[in-house]
ROTI-785164 format. One record per residue (C-alpha): residue number from 1; residue in one letter; x, y, z. Coordinates in nm, 2 decimals. Layout:
BEGIN
{NUM, "A", {X, Y, Z}},
...
***
This chain:
BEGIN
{1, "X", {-3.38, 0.02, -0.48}},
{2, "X", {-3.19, -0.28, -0.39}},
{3, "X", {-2.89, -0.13, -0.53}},
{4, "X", {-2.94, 0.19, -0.39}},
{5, "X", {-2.98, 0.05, -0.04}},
{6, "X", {-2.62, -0.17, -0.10}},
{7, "X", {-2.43, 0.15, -0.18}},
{8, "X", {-2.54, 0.33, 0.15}},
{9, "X", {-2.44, 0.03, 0.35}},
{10, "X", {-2.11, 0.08, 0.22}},
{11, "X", {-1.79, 0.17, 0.45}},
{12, "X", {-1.55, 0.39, 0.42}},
{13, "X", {-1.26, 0.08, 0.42}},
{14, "X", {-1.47, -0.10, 0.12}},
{15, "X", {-1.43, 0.19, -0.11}},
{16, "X", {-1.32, 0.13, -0.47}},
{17, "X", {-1.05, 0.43, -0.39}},
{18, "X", {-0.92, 0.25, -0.09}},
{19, "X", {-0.92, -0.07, -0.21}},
{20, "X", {-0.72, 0.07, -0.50}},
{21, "X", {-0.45, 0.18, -0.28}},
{22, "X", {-0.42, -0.14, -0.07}},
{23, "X", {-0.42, -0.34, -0.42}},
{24, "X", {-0.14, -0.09, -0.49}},
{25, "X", {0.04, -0.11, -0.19}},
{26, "X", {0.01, -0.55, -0.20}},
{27, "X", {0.18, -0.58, -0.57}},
{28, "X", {0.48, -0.34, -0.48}},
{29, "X", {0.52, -0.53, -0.15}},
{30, "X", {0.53, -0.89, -0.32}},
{31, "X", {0.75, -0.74, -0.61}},
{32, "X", {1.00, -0.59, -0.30}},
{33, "X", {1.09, -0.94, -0.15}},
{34, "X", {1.12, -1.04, -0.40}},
{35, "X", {1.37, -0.84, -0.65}},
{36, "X", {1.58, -0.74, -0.27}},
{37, "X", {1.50, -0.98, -0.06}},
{38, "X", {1.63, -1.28, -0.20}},
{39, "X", {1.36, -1.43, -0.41}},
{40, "X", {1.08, -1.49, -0.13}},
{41, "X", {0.73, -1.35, -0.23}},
{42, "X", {0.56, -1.15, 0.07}},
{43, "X", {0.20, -1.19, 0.00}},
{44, "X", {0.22, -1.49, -0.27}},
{45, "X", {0.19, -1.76, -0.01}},
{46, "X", {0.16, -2.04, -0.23}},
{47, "X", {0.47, -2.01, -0.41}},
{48, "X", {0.65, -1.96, -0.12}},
{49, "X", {0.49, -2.34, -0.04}},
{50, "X", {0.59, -2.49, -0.35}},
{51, "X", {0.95, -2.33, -0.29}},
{52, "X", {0.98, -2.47, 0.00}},
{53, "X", {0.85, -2.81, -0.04}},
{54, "X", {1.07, -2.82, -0.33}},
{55, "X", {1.39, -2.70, -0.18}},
{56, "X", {1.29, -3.01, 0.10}},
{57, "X", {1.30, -3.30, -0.12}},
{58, "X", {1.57, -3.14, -0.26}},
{59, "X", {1.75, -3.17, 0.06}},
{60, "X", {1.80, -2.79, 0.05}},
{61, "X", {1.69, -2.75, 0.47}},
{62, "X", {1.83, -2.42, 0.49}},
{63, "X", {1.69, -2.29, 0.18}},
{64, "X", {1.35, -2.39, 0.25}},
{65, "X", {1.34, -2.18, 0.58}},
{66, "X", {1.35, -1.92, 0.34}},
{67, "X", {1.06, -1.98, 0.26}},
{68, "X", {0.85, -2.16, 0.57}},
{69, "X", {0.93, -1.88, 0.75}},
{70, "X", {0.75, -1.61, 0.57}},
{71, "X", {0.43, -1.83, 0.58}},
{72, "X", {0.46, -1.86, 0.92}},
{73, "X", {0.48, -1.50, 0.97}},
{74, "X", {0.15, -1.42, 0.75}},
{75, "X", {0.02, -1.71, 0.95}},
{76, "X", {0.09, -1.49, 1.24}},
{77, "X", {-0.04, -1.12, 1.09}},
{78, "X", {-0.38, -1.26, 1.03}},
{79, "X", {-0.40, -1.35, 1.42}},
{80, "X", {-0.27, -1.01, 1.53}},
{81, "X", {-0.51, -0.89, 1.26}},
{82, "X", {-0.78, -1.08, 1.41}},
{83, "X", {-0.70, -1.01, 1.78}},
{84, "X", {-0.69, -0.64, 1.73}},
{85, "X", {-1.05, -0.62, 1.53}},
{86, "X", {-1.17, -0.78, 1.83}},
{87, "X", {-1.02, -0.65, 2.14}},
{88, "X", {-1.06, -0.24, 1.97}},
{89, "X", {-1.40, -0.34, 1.80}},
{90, "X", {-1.59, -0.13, 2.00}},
{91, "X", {-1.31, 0.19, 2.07}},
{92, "X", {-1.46, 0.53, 2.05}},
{93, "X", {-1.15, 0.75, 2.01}},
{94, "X", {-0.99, 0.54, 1.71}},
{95, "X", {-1.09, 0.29, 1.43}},
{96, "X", {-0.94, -0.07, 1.49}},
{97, "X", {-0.84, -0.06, 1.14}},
{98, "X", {-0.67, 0.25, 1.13}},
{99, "X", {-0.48, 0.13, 1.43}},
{100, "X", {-0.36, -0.18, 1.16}},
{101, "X", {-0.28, 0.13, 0.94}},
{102, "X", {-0.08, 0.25, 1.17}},
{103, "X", {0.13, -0.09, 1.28}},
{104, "X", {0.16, -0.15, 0.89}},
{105, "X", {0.35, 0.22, 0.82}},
{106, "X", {0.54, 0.16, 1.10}},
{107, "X", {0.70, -0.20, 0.99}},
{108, "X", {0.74, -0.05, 0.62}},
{109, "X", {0.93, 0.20, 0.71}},
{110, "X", {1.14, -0.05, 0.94}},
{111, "X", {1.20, -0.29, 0.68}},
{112, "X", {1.31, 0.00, 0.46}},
{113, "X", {1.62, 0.05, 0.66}},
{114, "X", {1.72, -0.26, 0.71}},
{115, "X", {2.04, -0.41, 0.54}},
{116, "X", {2.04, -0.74, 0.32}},
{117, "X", {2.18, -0.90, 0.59}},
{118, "X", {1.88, -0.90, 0.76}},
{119, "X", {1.68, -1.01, 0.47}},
{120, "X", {1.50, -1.33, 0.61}},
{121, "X", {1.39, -1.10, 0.93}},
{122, "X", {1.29, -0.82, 0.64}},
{123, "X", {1.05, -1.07, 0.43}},
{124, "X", {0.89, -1.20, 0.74}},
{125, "X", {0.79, -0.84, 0.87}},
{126, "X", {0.62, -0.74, 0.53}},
{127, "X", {0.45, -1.06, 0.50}},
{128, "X", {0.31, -1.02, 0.84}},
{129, "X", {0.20, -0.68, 0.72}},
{130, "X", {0.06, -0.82, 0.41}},
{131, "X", {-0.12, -1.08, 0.63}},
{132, "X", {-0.28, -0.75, 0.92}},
{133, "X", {-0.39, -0.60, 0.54}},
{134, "X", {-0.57, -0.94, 0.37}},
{135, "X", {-0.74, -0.98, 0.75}},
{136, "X", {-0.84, -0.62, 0.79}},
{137, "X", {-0.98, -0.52, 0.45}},
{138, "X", {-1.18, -0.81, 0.27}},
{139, "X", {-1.44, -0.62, 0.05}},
{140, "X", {-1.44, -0.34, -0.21}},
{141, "X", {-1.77, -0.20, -0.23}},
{142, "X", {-1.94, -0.50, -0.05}},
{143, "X", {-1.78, -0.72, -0.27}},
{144, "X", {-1.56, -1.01, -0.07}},
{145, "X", {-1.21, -0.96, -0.24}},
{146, "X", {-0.81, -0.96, -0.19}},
{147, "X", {-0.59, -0.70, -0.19}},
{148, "X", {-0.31, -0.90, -0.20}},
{149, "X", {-0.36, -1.21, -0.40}},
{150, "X", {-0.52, -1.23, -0.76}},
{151, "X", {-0.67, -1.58, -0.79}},
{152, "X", {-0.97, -1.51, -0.57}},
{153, "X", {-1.02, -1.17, -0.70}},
{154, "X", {-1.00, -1.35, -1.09}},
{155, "X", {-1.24, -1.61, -1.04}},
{156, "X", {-1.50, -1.40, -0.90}},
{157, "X", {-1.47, -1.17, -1.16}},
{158, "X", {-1.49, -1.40, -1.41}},
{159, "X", {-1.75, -1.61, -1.23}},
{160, "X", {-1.94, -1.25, -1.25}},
{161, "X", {-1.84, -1.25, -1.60}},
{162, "X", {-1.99, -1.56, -1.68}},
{163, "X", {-2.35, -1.47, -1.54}},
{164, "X", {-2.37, -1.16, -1.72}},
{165, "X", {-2.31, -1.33, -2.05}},
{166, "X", {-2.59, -1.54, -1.97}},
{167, "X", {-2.85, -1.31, -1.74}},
{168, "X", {-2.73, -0.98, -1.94}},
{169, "X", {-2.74, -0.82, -1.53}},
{170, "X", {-2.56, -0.50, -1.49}},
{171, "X", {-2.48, -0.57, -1.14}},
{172, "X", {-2.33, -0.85, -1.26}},
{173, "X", {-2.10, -0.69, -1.49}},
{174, "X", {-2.07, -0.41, -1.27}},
{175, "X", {-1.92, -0.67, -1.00}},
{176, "X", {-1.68, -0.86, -1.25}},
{177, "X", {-1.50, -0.48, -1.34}},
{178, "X", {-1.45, -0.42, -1.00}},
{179, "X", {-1.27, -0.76, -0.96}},
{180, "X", {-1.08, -0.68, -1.28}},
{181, "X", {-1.00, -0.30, -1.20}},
{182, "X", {-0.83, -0.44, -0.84}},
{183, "X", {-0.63, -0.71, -1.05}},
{184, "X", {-0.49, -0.43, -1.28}},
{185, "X", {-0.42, -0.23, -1.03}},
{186, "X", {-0.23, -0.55, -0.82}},
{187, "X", {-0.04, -0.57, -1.12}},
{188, "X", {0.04, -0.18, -1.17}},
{189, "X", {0.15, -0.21, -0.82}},
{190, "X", {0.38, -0.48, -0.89}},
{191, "X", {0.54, -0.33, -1.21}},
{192, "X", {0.60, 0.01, -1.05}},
{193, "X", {0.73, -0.20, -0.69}},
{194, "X", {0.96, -0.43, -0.97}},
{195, "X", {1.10, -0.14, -1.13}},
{196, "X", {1.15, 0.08, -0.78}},
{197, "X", {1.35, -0.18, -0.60}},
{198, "X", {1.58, -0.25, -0.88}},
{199, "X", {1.66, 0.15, -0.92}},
{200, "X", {1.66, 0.21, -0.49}},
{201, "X", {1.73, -0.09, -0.37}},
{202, "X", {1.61, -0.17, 0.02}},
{203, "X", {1.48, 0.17, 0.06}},
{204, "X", {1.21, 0.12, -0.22}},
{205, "X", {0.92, -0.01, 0.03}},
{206, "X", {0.90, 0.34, 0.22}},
{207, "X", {0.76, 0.46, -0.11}},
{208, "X", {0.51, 0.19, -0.01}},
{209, "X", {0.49, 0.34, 0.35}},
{210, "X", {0.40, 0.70, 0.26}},
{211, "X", {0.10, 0.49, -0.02}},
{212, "X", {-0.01, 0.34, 0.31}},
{213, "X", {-0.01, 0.67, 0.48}},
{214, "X", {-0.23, 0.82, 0.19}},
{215, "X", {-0.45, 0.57, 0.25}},
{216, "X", {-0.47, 0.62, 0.61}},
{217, "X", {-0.53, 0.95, 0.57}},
{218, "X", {-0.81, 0.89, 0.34}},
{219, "X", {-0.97, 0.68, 0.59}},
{220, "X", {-0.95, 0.93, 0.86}},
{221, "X", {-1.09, 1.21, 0.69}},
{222, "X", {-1.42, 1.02, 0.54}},
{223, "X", {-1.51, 0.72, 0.79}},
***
């Protein structure tokens, strides 16, 4: 019954389908930036913090900016994120999180037609993306994850793991294979965004775009 009640509570934005898409849509966009984009990860802000902070005691100041500012510009999505959940929380006529959607297509498809020269400016937009996405959609059938990041996603899963090789609960299991399932698909994401960029070049994050669209769509039709 208790399981039974769970599933009804669940939103159209913490569907497994959904999530799956925006898992999707976060490995291509970390695997973009960094095959075009000079080696900066989007989502992935710890490495860009280890980058950086090793590129400082190098004495490397320029290179490190590289790096900082991408962090700065997640930083920065998460309070957009934030501001717009709570100023549109209450909007009749549209979804606050479709109107993320919306600013998130609209940046892709930016940073898609803009040359290497403008890499550094390129990387910071997706990362702010990256950052609206992380803020906007945190669970996957009630279940807290990250649709842009493994490690959370892997030690809950294994955490979930653990307790049903001990308790023998389905829910338990059920949970870990949903953190699992998200990680493969990350990783799918990134193999497919990987091989893209290197065949397309700049233009390989629209493909992301019209993912992001799909998923828009999705939500539209069933929330």
């Amino acid at each position: 019954m208790e399981t039974l009640s769970r599933h009804a509570k669940i939103q159209t934005s913490e569907t497994f389908l959904l999530s799956a898409i925006l898992a999707l849509s976060g490995g291509f966009q970390d695997a973009y930036t960094y095959n075009v984009r000079n080696g900066v990860f989007s989502n992935a802000q710890t490495g860009n913090v280890v980058l950086m902070s090793q590129h400082l005691m190098e004495g490397n100041w320029m290179r490190a900016l590289h790096y900082l500012f991408p962090v700065l510009a997640f930083a920065f999505g998460v309070l957009v994120a934030e501001r717009i959940g709570h100023t549109y929380k209450n909007a009749r006529k549209i979804h606050w999180r479709q109107i993320v959607v919306l600013i998130e297509i609209l940046i892709l498809l930016a940073v898609g037609f803009m040359p290497q020269k403008f890499n550094m400016a390129a990387t910071m937009l997706v990362s702010f993306a990256c950052a609206m996405q992380v803020q906007t959609f945190r669970k996957v059938n009630g279940y807290g994850y990250a649709s842009t990041m493994c490690i959370g996603n892997l030690r809950s899963g294994t955490e979930s793991l653990s307790v049903y090789i001990r308790e023998h609960q389905k829910g338990a299991l059920r949970k870990a294979l949903h953190y699992y399932g998200i990680i493969l698909i990350f990783a799918v994401g990134a193999g497919a965004g990987g091989i893209c960029s290197m065949q397309i070049g700049v233009h390989a994050i629209c493909l992301n775009s019209h993912a992001m669209r799909i998923r828009g769509i999705l939500y539209c039709t069933f929330d």
